[in-house]
C-alpha positions in Angstrom: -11.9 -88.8 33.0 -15.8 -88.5 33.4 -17.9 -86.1 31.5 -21.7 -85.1 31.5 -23.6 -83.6 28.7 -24.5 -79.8 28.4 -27.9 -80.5 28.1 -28.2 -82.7 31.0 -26.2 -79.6 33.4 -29.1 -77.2 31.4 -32.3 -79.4 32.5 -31.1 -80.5 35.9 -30.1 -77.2 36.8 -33.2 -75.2 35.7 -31.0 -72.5 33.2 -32.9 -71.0 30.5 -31.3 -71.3 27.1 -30.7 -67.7 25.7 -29.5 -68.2 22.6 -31.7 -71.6 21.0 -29.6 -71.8 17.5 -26.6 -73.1 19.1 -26.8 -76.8 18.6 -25.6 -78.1 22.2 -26.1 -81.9 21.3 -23.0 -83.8 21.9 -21.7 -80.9 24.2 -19.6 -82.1 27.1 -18.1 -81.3 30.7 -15.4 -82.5 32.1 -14.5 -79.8 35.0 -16.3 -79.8 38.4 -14.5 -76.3 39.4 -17.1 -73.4 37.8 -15.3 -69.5 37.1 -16.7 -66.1 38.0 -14.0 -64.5 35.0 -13.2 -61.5 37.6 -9.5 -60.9 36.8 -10.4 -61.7 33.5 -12.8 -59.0 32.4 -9.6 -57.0 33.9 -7.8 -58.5 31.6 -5.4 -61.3 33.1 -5.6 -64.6 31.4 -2.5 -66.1 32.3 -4.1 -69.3 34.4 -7.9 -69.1 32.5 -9.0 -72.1 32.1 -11.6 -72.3 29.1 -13.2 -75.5 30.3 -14.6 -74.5 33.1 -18.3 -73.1 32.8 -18.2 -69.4 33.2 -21.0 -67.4 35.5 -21.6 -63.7 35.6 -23.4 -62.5 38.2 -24.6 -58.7 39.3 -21.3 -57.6 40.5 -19.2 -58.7 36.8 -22.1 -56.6 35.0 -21.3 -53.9 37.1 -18.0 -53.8 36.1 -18.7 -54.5 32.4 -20.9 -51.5 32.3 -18.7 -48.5 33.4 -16.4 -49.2 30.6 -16.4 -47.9 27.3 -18.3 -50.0 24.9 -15.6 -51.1 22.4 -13.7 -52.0 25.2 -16.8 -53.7 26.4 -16.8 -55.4 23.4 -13.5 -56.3 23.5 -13.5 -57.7 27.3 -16.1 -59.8 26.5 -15.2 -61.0 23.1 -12.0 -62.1 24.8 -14.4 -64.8 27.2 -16.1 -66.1 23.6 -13.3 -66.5 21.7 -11.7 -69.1 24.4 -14.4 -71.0 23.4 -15.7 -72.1 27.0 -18.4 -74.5 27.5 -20.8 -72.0 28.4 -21.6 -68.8 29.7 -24.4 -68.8 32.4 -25.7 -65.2 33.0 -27.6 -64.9 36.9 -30.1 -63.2 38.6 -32.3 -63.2 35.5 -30.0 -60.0 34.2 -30.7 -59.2 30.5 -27.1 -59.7 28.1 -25.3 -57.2 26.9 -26.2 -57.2 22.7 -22.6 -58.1 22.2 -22.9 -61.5 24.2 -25.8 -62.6 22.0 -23.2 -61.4 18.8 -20.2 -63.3 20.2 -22.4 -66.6 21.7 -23.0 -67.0 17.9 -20.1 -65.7 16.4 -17.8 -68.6 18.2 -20.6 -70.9 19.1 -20.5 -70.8 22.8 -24.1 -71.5 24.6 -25.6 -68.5 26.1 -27.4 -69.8 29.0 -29.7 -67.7 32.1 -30.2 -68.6 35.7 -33.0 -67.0 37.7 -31.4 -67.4 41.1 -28.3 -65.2 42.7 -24.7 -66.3 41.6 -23.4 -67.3 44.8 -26.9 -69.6 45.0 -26.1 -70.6 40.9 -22.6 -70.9 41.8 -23.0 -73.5 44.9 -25.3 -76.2 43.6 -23.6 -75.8 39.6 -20.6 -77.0 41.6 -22.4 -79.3 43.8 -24.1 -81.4 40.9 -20.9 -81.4 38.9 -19.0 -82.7 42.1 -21.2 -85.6 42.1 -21.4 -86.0 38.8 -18.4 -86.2 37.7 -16.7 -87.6 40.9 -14.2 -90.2 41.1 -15.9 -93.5 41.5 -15.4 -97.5 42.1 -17.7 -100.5 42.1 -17.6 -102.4 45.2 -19.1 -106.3 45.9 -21.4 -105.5 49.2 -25.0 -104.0 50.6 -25.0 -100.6 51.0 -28.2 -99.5 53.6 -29.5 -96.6 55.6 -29.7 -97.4 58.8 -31.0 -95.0 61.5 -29.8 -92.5 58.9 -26.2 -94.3 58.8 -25.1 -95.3 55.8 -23.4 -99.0 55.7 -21.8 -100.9 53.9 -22.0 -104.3 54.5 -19.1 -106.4 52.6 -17.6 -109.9 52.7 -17.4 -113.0 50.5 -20.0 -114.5 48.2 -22.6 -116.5 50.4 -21.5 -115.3 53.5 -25.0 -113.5 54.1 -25.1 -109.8 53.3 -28.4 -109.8 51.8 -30.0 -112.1 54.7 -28.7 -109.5 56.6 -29.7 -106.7 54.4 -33.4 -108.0 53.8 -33.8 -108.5 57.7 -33.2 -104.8 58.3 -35.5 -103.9 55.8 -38.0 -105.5 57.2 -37.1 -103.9 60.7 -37.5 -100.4 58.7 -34.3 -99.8 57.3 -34.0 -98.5 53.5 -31.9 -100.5 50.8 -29.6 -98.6 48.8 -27.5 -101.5 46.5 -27.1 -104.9 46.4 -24.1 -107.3 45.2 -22.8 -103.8 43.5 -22.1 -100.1 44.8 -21.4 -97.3 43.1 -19.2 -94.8 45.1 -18.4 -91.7 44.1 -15.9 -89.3 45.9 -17.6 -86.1 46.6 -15.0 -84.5 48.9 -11.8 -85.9 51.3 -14.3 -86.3 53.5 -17.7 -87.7 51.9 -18.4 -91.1 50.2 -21.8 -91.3 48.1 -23.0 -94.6 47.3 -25.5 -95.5 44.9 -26.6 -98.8 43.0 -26.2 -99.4 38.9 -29.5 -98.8 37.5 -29.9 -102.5 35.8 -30.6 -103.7 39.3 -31.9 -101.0 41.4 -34.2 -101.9 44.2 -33.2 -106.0 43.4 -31.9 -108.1 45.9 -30.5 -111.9 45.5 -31.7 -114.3 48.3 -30.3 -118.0 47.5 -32.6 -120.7 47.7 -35.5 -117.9 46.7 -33.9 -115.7 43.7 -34.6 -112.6 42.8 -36.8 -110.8 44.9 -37.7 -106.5 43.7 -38.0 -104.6 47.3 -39.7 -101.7 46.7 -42.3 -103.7 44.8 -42.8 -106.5 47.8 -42.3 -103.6 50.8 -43.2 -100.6 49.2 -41.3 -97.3 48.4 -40.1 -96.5 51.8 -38.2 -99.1 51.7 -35.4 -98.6 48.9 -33.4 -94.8 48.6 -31.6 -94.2 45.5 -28.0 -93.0 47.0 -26.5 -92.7 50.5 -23.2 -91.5 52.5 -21.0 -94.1 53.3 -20.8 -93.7 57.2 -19.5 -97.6 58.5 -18.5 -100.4 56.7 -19.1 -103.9 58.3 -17.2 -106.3 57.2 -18.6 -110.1 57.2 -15.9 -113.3 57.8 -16.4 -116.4 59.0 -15.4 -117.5 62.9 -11.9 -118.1 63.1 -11.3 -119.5 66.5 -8.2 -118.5 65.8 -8.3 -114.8 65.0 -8.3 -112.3 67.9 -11.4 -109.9 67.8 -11.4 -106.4 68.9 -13.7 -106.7 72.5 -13.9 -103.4 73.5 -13.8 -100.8 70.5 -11.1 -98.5 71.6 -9.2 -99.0 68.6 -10.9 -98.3 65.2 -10.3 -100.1 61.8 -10.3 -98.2 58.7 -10.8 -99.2 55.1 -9.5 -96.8 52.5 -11.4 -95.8 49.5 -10.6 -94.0 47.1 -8.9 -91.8 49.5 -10.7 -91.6 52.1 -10.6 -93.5 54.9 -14.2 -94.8 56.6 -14.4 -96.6 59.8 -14.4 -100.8 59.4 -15.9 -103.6 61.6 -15.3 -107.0 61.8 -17.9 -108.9 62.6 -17.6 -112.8 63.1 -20.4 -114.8 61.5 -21.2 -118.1 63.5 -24.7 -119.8 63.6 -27.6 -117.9 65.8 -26.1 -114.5 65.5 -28.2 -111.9 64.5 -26.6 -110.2 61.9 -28.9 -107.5 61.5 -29.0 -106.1 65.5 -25.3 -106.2 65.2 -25.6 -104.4 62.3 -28.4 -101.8 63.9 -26.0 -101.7 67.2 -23.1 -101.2 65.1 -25.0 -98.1 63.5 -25.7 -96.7 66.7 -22.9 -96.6 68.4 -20.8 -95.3 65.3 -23.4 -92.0 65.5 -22.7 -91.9 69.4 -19.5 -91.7 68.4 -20.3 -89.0 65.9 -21.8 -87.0 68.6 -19.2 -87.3 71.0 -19.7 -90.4 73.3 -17.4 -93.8 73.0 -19.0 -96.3 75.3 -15.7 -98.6 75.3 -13.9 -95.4 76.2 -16.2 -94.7 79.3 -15.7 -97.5 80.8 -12.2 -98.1 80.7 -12.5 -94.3 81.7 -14.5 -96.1 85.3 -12.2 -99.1 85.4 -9.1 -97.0 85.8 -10.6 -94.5 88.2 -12.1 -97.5 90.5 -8.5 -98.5 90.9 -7.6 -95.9 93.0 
């Protein structure tokens, strides 16, 4: 299970702490999903779940203020004693007293946001999503081409980084080289990013180590990227049968989601990085609705008749 500190959730966030004696050093979070306690302040508990980070937003201190105040008291003393993370209190609305008591009382960090809940709410759960999404390291290149991510892979020596350095220099950005970081943000997005040890480092044999954004500059290198295509590198086998039109797709599952995998035979005088540029433009035609290999067989079959 991944965690991320308190703290870190405070700074990145921009949330105001409200209540500075509350030591939040060591402070963890383990729970992407984030609570509005709606049915709780109602007084159901029966599926609370006290490690999630709890927001209250306009329409909670609405509620909290047409009740009596012991039983004020009482409601919210209930969402302090569960010990939660942390309470985060929108739209730059002033406590209620008693949250200030109870934040001390059971050690539970009081903490403010000047922006609406639902705005709060969304990137709270965005950042904690990729924070603490799952992830795998992978051997390959990862680089944003035409503003498609892809992940070139195959074995040691087989020339991802030639390829990968030739694209930069044709304008393309590197994300990671020899090892990606990917994280699963949703069933349907892959982020990849490169360990920080190595960032912006690429190894050409025969030459070494060579630092990217320091030899072409900061446009150059981007810290993380979706993972769009993966092209797979292999050595000609005369033998092995190669997909020539691109009607049927290849996948490659990761972590549960499935992205879109070419082969791509490596013999001498190919250019690997056009195919690599052509195979990132046709996978965004694709995107947007036009398959090439379909069209024609689309023509072929009509000019039969």
């Amino acid at each position: 299970m991944y965690s991320v500190s308190l703290e870190r959730m405070v700074k990145e966030n921009e949330l105001r702490v409200l209540v500075p004696e509350i030591d939040m050093t060591g402070r963890m979070i383990t729970r992407t999903e984030v609570s509005r306690p709606a049915l709780q302040l109602a007084g159901f508990y029966e599926y609370f779940d006290n490690e999630r980070v709890q927001i209250l937003g306009k329409m909670e201190f609405s509620f909290l203020r047409q009740m009596e105040e012991q039983v004020r008291r009482d409601t919210i003393e209930k969402i302090f004693e569960r010990r939660v993370p942390c309470v985060i209190v929108c739209k730059k609305l002033e406590p209620f007293p008693e949250m200030f008591e109870f934040a001390k009382k059971y050690d539970v960090p009081l903490l403010g946001s000047d922006f609406g809940t639902s705005e709060s709410l969304g990137e709270i759960i965005r950042w904690l999503k990729s924070e603490l999404a799952e992830r795998i390291t992978l051997h390959g290149v990862l680089v944003d081409v035409y503003g498609e991510g892809v992940l070139i892979m195959g074995e040691s020596g087989i020339g991802k980084s030639e390829a990968a350095l030739e694209l930069i220099k044709r304008g393309h950005r590197l994300v990671a080289d020899d090892a990606v970081i990917i994280r699963r943000i949703s069933h349907r997005k892959l982020i990849g990013t490169c360990p920080e040890i190595i960032r912006h480092f690429i190894e050409l044999r025969g030459i070494g180590i060579i630092n990217v954004r320091q030899l072409f500059g900061v446009g150059a290198v981007k810290l993380s990227h979706a993972i769009d295509l993966i092209v797979r590198l292999e050595a000609d086998d005369p033998k092995r049968t190669y997909d020539r039109l691109g009607i049927d797709e290849e996948y490659m599952d990761i972590l549960g989601n499935k992205v879109v995998c070419m082969r791509i035979p490596v013999r001498p005088g190919r250019n690997l990085a056009v195919i690599c540029e052509t195979a990132a433009i046709n996978h965004r035609q694709k995107r947007f609705g036009y398959n090439a290999a379909e069209d024609i067989s689309y023509k072929i079959n009509n000019s039969m008749y």
